[in-house]
C-alpha positions as CSV (number, residue, x, y, z in Angstrom):
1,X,155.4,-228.6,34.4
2,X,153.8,-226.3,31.8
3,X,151.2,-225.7,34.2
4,X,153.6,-224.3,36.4
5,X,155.6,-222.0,33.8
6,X,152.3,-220.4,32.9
7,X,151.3,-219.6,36.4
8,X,154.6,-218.1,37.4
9,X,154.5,-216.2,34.3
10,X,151.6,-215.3,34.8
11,X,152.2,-214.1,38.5
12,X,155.3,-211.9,37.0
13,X,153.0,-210.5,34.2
14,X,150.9,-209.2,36.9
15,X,153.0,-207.9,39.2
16,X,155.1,-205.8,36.7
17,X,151.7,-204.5,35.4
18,X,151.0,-203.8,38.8
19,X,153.9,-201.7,39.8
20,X,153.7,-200.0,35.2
21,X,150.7,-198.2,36.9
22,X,151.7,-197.6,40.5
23,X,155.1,-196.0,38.8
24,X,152.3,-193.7,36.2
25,X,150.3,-192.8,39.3
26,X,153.2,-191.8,41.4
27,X,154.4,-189.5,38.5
28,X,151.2,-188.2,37.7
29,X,151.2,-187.2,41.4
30,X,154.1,-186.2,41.4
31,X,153.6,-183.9,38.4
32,X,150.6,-182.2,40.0
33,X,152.3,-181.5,43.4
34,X,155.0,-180.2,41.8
35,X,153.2,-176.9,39.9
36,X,151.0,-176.1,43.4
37,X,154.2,-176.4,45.1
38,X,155.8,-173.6,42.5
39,X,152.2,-171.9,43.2
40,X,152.1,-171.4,47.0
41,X,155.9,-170.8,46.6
42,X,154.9,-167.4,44.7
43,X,151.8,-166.7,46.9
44,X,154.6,-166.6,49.6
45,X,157.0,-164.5,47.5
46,X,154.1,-162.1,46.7
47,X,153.2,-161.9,50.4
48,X,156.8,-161.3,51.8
49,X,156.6,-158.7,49.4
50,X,154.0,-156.3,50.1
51,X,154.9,-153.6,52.2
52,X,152.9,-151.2,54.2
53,X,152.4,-147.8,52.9
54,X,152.4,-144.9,55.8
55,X,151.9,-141.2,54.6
56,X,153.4,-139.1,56.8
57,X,153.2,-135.2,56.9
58,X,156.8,-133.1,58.1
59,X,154.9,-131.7,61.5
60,X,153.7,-135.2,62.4
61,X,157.1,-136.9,61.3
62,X,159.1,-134.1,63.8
63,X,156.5,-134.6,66.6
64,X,157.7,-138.7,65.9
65,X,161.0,-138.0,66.5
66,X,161.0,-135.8,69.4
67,X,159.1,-138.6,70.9
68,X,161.4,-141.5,69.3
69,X,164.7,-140.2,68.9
70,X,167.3,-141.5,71.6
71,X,169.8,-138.9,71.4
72,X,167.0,-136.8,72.2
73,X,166.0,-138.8,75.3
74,X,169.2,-139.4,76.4
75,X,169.9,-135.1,76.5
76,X,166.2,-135.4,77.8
77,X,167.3,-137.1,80.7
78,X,170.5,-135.3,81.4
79,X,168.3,-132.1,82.1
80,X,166.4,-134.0,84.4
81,X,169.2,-135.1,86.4
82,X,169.9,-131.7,86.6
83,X,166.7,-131.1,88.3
84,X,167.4,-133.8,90.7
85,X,170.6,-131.9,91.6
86,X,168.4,-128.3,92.7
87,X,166.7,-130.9,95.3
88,X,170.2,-131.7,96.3
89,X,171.3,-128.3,96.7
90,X,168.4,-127.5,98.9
91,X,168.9,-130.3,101.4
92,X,171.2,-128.6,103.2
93,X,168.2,-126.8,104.8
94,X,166.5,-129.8,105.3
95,X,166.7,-130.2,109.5
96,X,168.2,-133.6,111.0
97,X,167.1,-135.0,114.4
98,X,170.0,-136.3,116.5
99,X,169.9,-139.0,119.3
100,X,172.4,-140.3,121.4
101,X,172.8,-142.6,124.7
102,X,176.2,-143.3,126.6
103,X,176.9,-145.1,130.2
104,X,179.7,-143.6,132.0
105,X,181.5,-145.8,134.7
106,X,184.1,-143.6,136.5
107,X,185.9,-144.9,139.9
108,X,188.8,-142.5,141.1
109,X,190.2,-141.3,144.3
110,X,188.6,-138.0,145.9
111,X,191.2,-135.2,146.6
112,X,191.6,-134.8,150.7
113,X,190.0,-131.8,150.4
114,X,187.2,-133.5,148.3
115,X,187.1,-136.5,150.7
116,X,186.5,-133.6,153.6
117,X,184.2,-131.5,152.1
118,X,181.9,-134.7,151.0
119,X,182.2,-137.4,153.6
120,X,184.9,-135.8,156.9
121,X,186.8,-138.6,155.6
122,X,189.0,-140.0,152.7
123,X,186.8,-142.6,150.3
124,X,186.8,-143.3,146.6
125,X,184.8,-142.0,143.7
126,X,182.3,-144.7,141.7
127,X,179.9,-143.3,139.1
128,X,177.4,-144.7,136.4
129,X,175.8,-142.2,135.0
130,X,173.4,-143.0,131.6
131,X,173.5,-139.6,129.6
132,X,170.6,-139.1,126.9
133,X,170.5,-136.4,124.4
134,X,168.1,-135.5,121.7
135,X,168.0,-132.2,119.7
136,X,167.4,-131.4,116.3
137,X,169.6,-129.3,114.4
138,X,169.9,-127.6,111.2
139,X,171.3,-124.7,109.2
140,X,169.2,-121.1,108.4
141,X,169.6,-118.9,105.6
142,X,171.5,-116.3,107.3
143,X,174.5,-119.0,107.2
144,X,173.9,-120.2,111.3
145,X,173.3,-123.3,112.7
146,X,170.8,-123.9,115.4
147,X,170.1,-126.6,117.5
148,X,167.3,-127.4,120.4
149,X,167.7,-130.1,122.5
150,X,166.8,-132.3,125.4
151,X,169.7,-133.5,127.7
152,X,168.9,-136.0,130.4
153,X,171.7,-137.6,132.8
154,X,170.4,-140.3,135.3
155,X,173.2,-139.5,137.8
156,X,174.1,-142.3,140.5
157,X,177.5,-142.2,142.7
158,X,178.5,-142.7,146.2
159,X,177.6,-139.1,146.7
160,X,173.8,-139.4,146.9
161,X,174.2,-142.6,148.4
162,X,172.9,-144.9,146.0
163,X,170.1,-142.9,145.7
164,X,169.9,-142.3,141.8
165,X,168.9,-138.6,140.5
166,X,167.9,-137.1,137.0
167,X,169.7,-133.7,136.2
168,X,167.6,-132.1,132.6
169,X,169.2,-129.5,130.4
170,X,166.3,-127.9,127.8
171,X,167.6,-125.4,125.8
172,X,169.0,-123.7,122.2
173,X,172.4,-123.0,120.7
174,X,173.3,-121.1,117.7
175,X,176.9,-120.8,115.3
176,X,176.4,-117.6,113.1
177,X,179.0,-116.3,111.1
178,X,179.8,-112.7,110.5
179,X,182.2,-112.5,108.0
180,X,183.1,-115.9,106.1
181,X,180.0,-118.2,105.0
182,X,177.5,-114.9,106.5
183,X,174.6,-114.0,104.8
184,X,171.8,-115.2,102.6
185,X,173.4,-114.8,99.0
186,X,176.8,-116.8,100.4
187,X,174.2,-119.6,102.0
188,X,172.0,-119.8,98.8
189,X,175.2,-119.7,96.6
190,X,175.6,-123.8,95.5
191,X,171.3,-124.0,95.1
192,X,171.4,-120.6,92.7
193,X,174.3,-122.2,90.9
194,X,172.6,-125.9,90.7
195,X,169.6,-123.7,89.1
196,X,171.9,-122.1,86.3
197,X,173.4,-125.5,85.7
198,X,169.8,-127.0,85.1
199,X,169.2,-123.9,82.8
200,X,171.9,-124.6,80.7
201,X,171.0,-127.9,80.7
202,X,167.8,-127.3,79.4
203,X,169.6,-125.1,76.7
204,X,171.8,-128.0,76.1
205,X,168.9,-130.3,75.1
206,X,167.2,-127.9,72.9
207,X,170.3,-127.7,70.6
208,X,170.6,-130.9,70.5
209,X,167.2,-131.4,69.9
210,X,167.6,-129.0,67.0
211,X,170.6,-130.3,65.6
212,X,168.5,-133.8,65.4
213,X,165.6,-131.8,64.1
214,X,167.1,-130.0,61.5
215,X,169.1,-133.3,59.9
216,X,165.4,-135.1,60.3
217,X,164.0,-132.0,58.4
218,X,167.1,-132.6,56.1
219,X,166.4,-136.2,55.7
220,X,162.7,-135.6,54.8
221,X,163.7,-133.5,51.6
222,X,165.6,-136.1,50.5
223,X,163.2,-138.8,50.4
224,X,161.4,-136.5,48.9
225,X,163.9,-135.3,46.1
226,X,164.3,-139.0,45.8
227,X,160.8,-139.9,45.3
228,X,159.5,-137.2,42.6
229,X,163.3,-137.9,40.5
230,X,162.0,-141.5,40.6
231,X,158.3,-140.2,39.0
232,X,160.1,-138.7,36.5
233,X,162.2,-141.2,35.4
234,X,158.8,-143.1,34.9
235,X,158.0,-140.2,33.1
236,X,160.6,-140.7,31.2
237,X,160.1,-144.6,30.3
238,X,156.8,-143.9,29.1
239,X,157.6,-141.5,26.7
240,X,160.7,-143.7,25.7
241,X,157.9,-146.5,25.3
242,X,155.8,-144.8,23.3
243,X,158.3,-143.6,21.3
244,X,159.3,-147.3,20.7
245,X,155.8,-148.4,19.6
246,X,155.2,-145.5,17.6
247,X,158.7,-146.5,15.6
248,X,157.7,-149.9,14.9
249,X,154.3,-148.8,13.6
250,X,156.2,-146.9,11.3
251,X,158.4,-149.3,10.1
252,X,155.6,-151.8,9.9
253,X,154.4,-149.6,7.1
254,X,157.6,-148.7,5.7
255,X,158.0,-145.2,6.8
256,X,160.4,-145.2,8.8
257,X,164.2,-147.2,8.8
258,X,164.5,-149.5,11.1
259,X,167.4,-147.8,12.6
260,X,165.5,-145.5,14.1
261,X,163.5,-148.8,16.1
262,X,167.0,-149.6,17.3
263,X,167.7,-145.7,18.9
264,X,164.2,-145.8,20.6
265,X,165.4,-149.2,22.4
266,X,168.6,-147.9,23.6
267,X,166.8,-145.1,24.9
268,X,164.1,-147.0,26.6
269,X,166.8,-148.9,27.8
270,X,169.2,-146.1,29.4
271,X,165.9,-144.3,31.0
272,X,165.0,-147.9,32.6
273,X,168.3,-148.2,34.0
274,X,168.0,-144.8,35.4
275,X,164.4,-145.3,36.8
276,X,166.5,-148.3,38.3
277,X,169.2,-146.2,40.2
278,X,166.1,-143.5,41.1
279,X,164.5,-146.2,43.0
280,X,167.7,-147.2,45.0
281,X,167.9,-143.5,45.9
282,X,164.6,-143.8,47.5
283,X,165.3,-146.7,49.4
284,X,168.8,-145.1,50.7
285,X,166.6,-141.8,51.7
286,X,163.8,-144.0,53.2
287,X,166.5,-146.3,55.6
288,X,168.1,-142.7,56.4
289,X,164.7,-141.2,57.7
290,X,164.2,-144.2,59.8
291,X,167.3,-143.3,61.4
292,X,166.0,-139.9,63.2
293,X,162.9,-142.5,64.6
294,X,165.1,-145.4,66.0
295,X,163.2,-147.7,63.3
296,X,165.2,-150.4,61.9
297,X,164.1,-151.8,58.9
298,X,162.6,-155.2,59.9
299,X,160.9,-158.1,57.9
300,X,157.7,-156.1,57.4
301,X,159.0,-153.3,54.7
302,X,157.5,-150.0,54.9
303,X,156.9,-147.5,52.5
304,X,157.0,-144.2,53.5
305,X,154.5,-141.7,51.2
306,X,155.5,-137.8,52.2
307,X,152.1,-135.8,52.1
308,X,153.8,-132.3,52.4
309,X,154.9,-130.8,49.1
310,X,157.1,-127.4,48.4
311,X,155.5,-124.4,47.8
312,X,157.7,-120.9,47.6
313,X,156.9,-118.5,49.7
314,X,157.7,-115.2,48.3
315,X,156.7,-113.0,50.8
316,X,159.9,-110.9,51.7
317,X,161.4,-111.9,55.1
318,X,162.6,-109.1,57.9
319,X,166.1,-109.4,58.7
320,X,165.4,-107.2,61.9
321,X,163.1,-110.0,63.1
322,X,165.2,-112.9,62.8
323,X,167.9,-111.2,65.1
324,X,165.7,-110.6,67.3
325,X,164.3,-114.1,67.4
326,X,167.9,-115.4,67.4
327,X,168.3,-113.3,71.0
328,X,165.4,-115.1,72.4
329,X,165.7,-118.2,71.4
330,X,169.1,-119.1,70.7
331,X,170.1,-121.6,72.8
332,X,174.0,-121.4,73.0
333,X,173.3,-117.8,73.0
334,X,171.0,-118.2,76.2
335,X,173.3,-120.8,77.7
336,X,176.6,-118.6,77.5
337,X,174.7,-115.9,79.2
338,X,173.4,-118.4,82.2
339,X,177.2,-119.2,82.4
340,X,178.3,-115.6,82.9
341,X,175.5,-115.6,86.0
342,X,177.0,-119.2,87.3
343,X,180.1,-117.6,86.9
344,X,179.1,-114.2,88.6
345,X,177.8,-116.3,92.0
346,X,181.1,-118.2,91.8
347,X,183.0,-114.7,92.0
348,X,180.7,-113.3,94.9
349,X,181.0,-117.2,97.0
350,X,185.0,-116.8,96.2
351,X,184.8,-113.5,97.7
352,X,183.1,-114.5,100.3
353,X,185.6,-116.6,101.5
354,X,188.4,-114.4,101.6
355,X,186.7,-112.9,104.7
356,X,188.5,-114.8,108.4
357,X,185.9,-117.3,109.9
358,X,184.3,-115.0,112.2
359,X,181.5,-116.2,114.1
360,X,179.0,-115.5,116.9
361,X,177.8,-118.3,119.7
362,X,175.5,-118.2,121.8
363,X,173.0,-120.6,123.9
364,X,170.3,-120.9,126.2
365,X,169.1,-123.3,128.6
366,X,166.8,-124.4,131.6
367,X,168.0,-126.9,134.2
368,X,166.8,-128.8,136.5
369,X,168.0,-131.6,139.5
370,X,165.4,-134.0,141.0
371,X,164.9,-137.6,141.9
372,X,162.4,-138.9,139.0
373,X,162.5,-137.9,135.2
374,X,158.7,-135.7,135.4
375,X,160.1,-133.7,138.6
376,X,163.3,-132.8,137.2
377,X,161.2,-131.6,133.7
378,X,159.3,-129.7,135.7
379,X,161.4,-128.5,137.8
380,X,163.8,-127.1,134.5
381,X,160.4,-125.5,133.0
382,X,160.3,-123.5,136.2
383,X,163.1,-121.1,135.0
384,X,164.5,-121.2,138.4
385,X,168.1,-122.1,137.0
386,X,168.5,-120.5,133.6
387,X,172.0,-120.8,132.1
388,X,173.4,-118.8,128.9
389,X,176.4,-118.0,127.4
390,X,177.7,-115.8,124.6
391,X,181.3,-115.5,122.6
392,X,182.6,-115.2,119.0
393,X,185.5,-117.6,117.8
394,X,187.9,-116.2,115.2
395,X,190.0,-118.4,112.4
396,X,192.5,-117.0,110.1
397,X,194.7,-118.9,107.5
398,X,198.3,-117.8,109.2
399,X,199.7,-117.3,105.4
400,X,196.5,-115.4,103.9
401,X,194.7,-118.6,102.6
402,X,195.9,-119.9,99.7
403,X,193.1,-121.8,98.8
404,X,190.4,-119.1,98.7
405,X,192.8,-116.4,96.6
406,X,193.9,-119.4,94.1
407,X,189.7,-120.1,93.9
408,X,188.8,-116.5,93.8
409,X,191.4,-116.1,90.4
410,X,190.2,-118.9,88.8
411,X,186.1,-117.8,89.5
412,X,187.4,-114.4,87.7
413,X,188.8,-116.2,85.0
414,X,185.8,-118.4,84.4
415,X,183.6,-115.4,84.1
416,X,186.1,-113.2,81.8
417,X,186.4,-116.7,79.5
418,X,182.2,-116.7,79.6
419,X,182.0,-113.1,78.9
420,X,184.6,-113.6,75.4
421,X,183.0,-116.5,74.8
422,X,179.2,-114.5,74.9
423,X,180.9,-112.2,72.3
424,X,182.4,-115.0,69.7
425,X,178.6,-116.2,69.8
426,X,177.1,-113.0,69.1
427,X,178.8,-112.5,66.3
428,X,178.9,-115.6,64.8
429,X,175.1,-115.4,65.3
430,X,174.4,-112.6,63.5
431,X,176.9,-113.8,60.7
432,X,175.1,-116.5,60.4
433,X,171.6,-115.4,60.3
434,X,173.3,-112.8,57.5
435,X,174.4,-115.9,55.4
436,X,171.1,-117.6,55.7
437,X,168.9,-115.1,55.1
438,X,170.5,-114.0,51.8
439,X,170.3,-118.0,51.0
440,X,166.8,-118.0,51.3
441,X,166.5,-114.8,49.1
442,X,168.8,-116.7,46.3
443,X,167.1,-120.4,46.7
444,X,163.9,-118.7,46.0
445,X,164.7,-116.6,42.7
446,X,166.7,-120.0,41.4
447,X,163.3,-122.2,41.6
448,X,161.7,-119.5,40.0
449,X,164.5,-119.1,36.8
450,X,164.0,-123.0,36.4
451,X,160.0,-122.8,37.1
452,X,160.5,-121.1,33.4
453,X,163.0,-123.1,32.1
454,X,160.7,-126.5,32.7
455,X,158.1,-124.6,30.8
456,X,160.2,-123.5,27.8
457,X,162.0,-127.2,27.8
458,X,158.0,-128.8,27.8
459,X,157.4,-126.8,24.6
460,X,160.5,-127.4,22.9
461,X,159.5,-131.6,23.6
462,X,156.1,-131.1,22.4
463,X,157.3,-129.2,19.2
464,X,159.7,-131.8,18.6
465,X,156.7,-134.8,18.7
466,X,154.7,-132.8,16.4
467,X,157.2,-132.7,14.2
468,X,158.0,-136.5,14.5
469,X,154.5,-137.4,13.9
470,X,155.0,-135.0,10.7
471,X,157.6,-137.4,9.8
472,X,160.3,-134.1,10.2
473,X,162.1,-135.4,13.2
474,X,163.2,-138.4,14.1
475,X,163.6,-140.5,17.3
476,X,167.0,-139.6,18.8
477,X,166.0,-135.7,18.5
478,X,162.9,-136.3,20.6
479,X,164.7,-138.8,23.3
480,X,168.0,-135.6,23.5
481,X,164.8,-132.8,24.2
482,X,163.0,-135.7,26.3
483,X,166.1,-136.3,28.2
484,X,166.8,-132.0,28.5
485,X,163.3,-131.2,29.6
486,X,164.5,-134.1,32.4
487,X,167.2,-132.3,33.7
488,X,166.0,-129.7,34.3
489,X,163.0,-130.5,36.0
490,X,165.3,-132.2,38.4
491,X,167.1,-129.3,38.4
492,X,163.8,-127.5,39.8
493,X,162.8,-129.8,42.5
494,X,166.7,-129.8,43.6
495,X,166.2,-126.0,43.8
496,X,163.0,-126.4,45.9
497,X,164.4,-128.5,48.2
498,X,167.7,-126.3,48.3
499,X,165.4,-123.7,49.0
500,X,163.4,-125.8,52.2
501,X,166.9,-126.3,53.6
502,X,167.8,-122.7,53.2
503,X,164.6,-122.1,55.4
504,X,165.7,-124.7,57.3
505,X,169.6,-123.7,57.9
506,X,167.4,-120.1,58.3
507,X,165.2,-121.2,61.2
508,X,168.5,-123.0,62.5
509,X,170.6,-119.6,62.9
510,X,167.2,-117.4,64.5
511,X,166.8,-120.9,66.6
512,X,163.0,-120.3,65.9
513,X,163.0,-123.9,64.5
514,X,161.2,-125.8,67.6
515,X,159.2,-123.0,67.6
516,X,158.1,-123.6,63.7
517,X,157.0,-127.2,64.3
518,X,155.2,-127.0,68.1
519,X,157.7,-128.6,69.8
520,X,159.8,-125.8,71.8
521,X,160.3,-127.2,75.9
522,X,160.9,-123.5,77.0
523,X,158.2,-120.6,77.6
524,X,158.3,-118.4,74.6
525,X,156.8,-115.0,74.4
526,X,155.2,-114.6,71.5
């Protein structure tokens, strides 16, 4: 019995010992897994992270959006449609071929003086006759329609006895009118005007293109205004760091109050927090420039690293030129004129129709009777039966026509609204290019005035750190010319970029600014 107690003891013993060190092992493993788990988790977190860096010049990131842009494509293809309507227009010239085939069965009593003329004695008529025609037909310049055809009628009645002939007609008619719908510019009228249209269609895209363009342009500045106010605020940390350590040296040897340790951490503190807001400006300026390329920003971040930089150009711009360029290249300029020619073809078509429908007809034709199809060609081609006629029709609207004066006032209207409308443009074009152009002049002697002012506010900070490693300053007078010198070196590079938009709003008004980054769609003299 004691036998027994010892074994199953034992037996327990072992098995708890068994499952102490399973228990260690599992936690041991457990312990491991649990740091490489934290490890790959980081690795991942470090990945997802990394963005790709893309420097991008301005001309490159223009020629990107031209290409990219979908309000540009979409005004893109508008134009194009427009093109597609010029074919349109001229397929009223394009010639049609016309075919036909009918079977005529006819029964009816002869007169009694048909019935003795044809046969001494009374009978009936019975016909089937199979008539085939084939011409083709189409409209000329002068505002006629023409037509040549074949006619072919395989006659059988109880006149020839059963005996079935072929009667051919070869020959050539013509409508041409000589007062209403006459002539070449009244014919050519709807293709001149579907020309205009696709001209101010392609003025149409162009502004929009440069309205996109410019706010693209726009948008490029500000990433870049963003990006060198964030620098600076590093800038500005640095100092504020080194301004911290420097303190606690001091104070480590007791010559300086510890109070002055506690102003250098606020500041450090305030000029993190603003490098913090700097760098959300950058992101807010980046997402907007994706905008102008149809880029969303996706799981892959990308940073965007501008390679252009502003430089002042203080060579003195001609007034004289930019007008000019502006009447060349404007494009609602250009358009309102192609509306006063639209508008002009409208007045001459209106006219035009005022006229009565007067027109002229004539035709042609060679005829011939035999039994088979080949002897009754021939037989027409020998000119032995000719047939022609000639007449004029005449139509006129019994109360004066209504609709052509009511269209004729409203065509004058149209090109008296075009003409004021040409006017409001010119002068709000030359206002314009007035207002810019003095911009420009202003924007440029502002970044010059704070150009000096950055200077003078450097020396000032430097004199002031001189004089706090003298021990004759102290901190928070070094942090207020630290944080001066700050503002207004953003104050500089907001003045340069106010100064690229005054270009920019410049280029804009002369509508050179296609032109300015080689991607105008029109011929351009130069």
């Amino acid at each position: 019995m004691n036998n027994l107690k010892t074994c199953i003891l034992t037996f327990f013993l072992v098995v708890f010992l068994s499952f102490e060190s399973g228990a260690d092992e599992f936690v041991m493993d457990t312990q491991q897994a649990i740091p490489q788990m934290n490890v790959n988790s980081n690795h991942d977190r470090k990945s997802s992270n990394t963005s790709e860096i893309i420097k991008i010049g301005l001309e490159d990131f223009i020629k990107l959006v031209k290409e990219k842009n979908e309000r540009i494509i979409v005004q893109q293809l508008e134009w194009e449609i427009t093109g597609d309507a010029i074919k349109n227009a001229k397929s009223i010239f394009e010639p049609e071929v016309v075919g036909s085939y009918e079977h005529e069965r006819s029964k009816a009593k002869y007169s009694k003086e048909e019935a003795v003329s044809f046969f001494g004695s009374a009978s009936d008529r019975d016909e089937q006759n199979n008539n085939y025609n084939a011409a083709i037909e189409g409209l000329i310049p002068t505002g006629g329609r023409i037509s040549l055809g074949y006619t072919l009628q395989e006659l059988s009645n109880n006149f020839n006895k059963g005996d079935e002939e072929y009667q051919t007609f070869i020959g050539a008619s013509l409508t041409q009118p000589l007062l209403k719908n006459a002539g070449l510019k009244t014919t050519m009228a709807n293709i001149h005007i579907a020309e205009t249209d696709y001209d101010i269609a392609l003025h149409t895209y162009r502004r929009q293109m440069m309205q996109v363009v410019s706010n693209a342009v726009a948008a490029y500045w500000n990433l870049y205004l963003a990006q060198e106010k964030y620098r600076m605020r590093q800038d500005s940390v640095t100092i504020a760091e080194q301004v911290l350590r420097d303190n606690r040296e001091r104070v480590k040897t007791g010559k300086m109050a510890k109070t002055e340790v506690m102003e250098a951490e606020a500041g450090l503190l305030l000029r993190k927090s603003l490098e913090i807001e700097a760098k959300q400006d950058i992101v807010a300026a980046m997402n907007d420039l994706y905008i102008y390329i149809s880029s969303s920003v996706g799981d892959k971040e990308m940073e965007i690293e501008l390679t252009d930089r502003i430089e002042v150009d203080t060579m003195e711009r001609d007034l004289k030129m930019s007008l000019q360029n502006a009447f060349r290249l404007r494009p609602d300029y250009i358009e309102t004129r192609k509306k006063i020619e639209r508008e002009k073809i409208r007045v001459a078509f209106a006219k035009n129709q005022r006229w009565p429908q007067l027109d002229l007809k004539g035709s042609y034709g060679l005829n011939g009777l035999e039994d088979s199809v080949g002897n009754s060609w021939d037989k027409a081609l020998e000119r032995d039966f000719e047939s022609w006629t000639v007449g004029v029709e005449l139509r006129i609207p019994i109360t004066g026509g209504m609709k052509t004066r009511s269209e004729l006032a409203a065509a004058i209207r149209r090109k008296k609204q075009a003409l004021l409308e040409l006017k409001a443009v010119e002068v709000g074009m030359i206002n314009g290019i007035n207002t810019a152009y003095k911009k420009v002049c202003s924007a440029c002697e502002q970044a010059a005035y704070y150009g000096s002012v950055v200077d003078i506010n450097k020396h000032l900070l430097e004199v002031e750190l001189a004089r706090l490693d003298a021990g004759k300053s102290n901190s928070r007078y070094v942090l207020e010319k630290e944080e001066d010198l700050n503002r207004v070196k953003e104050a500089k590079i907001e003045s340069l970029v106010m100064y690229e938009k005054a270009i920019l709003e410049l280029e804009m008004a002369e509508g050179s600014i296609l032109v300015c980054y080689n991607i105008e769609v029109m011929e351009v003299d130069k």
